[in-house]
N, C-alpha and C positions, 0 to 999 in steps of 0.2 A: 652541589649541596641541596638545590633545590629537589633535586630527581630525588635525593634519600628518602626523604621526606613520604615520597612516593611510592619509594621501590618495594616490590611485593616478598613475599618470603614465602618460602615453601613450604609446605605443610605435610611433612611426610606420612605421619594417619593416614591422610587422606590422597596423599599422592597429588595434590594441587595446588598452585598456585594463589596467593589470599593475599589481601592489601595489609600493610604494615599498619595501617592506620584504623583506628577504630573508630567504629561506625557511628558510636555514643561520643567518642572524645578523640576531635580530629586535633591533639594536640600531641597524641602520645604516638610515639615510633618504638623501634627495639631498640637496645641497645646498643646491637651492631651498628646500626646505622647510627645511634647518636655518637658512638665512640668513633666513627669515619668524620664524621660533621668536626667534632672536637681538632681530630690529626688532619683535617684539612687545615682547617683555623688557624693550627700551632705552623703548620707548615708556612702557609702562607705571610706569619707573624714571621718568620724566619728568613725572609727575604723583600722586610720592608713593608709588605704591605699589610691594611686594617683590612677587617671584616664587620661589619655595618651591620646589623640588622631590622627591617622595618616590619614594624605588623602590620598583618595582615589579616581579613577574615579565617581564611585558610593555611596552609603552609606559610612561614615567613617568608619574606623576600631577601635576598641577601645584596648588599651591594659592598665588591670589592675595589676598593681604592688605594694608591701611596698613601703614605702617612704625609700629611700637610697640617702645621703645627695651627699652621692663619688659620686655614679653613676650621680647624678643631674651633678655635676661639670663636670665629664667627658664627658659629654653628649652635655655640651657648650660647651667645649676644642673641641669636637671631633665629630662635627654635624655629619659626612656622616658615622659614627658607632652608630647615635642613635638610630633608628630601631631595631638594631640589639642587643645591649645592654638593650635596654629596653628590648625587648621580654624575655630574658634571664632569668626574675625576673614577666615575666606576670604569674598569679595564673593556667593559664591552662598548663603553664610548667612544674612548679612545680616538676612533677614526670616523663617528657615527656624526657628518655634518647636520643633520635636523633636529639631533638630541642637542649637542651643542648650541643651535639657534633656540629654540625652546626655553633653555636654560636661562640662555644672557635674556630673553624675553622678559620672564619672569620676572628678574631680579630688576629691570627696568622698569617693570610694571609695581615693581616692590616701591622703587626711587620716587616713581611720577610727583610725586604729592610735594616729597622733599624738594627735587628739581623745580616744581612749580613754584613754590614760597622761598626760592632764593635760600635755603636752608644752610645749604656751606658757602656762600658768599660771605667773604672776609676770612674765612677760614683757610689754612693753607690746604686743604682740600679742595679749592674753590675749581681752580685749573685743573683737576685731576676731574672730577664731575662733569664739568662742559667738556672734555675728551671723550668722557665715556658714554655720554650723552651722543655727540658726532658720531659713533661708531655705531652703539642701538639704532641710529637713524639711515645712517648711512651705507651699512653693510649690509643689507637683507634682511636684518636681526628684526625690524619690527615695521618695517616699507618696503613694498615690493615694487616703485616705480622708477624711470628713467632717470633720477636723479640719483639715482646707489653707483655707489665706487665701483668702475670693471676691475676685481681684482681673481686673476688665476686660484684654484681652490686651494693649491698649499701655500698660497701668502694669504687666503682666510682664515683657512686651520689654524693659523700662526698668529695670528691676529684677534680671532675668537680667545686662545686659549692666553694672549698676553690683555685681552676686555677682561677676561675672567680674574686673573690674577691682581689685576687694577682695582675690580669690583669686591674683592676681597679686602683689599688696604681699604677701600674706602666704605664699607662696612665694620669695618675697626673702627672708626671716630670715636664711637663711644666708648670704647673701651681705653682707648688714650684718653679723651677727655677726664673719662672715671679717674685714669691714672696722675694724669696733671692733678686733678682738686685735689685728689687726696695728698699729693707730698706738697701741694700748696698749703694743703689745712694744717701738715704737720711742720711743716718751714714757720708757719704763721706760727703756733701752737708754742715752739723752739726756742722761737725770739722773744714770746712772752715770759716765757719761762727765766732765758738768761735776764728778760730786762727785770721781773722780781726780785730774783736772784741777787742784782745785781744793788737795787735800791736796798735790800736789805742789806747789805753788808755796810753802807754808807751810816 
C-alpha cells in the first residue's frame, strides 16, 4: 500500500516512466493506485483484519492489525499511546522482539507517574499493576542487568504479548470507572425518583 503511493506510471507521449505523485501536491496519486489501496483495504476487512492509517509528512503510513475491540477503546481513552499500541498488533510485528520491547516501554513509561503515587492502590487493579510493573522490570522491557528473568525467547514472546494484553485491561480503568458512576448516578437518580413518587401518593 505504501509502494502505490510511490509506483510510477507510464507515460506513453513520452514513452517514459513519471512519478504518480505530483511534484506541487505530494498527496495525489491516480486512480489506479487509489482504487488498489481501496481493494486492498476491502480485502483485508474480509478476513478480520483493520487498516490504520497514520500521517505522515509524506505518503501515509499504514499499519495492519486484528480487529481488537480493547485496544479500539483504549485507543479513544488514550489518543497520545495510539501509535504506539497500534503498532504492537501491526502483522509486521508479529515476530519482531525489539518492536515488542519498545512498545511495553512506552506504555511503562506512560504508567511511571501513576505507579509512583500509588494511583490503583485499593483499586482491584491494584495486583494487576504491581505484575505488570515486575515484568517492565524484570524481562528486558526496561533493565538490562543480572537481575532479568532467564527466560528462552518463545516464553518471552508469550509473555510480552500476555504484558500487552494485561496493559490494555488496565488502561480501561477509566473507562470502567466512567461506567460505574454513571449507572451509579442513574441508580441514585431512580431511587429518588420512586421515593417522590412514592411520598406523593401518601
Amino acid at each position: 500500500m505504501n509502494l502505490l503511493h510511490w509506483a510510477p506510471a507510464y507515460d506513453s507521449n513520452r514513452a517514459s516512466m513519471t512519478s504518480i505523485l505530483s511534484i506541487d501536491d505530494d498527496s495525489t496519486i491516480s486512480e489506479e493506485c487509489a482504487r488498489c489501496i481501496e481493494n486492498i483495504e476491502y480485502k483485508l476487512e474480509m478476513i478480520n483484519m483493520r487498516v490504520r492509517t497514520v500521517a505522515t509528512e509524506g505518503p501515509p503510513q499504514y499499519i495492519i492489525s486484528k480487529r481488537d475491540a480493547q485496544v479500539d477503546s483504549v485507543v479513544e481513552a488514550v489518543p497520545e499511546l495510539s501509535e504506539v499500541l497500534l503498532s504492537y498488533l501491526d502483522v509486521r510485528n508479529q515476530k519482531d522482539e525489539d518492536a515488542k520491547k519498545a512498545v511495553l516501554k512506552t506504555i511503562a513509561d506512560y504508567l511511571e507517574d501513576r505507579h509512583k503515587s500509588k494511583y490503583y492502590r485499593g483499586t482491584m487493579y491494584a495486583s494487576l499493576e504491581d505484575n505488570l510493573f515486575t515484568v517492565f522490570n524484570k524481562v528486558g522491557i526496561r533493565h538490562g542487568d543480572k537481575k532479568q528473568w532467564k527466560l528462552h525467547k518463545p516464553a518471552r514472546m508469550k509473555l510480552y504479548d500476555q504484558t500487552f494484553k494485561a496493559a490494555i485491561h488496565l488502561l480501561q480503568m477509566e473507562d470502567v470507572k466512567t461506567f460505574n458512576d454513571t449507572v451509579s448516578d442513574l441508580k441514585k437518580k431512580q431511587e429518588e425518583l420512586v421515593g417522590t413518587n412514592g411520598n406523593n401518593s401518601n
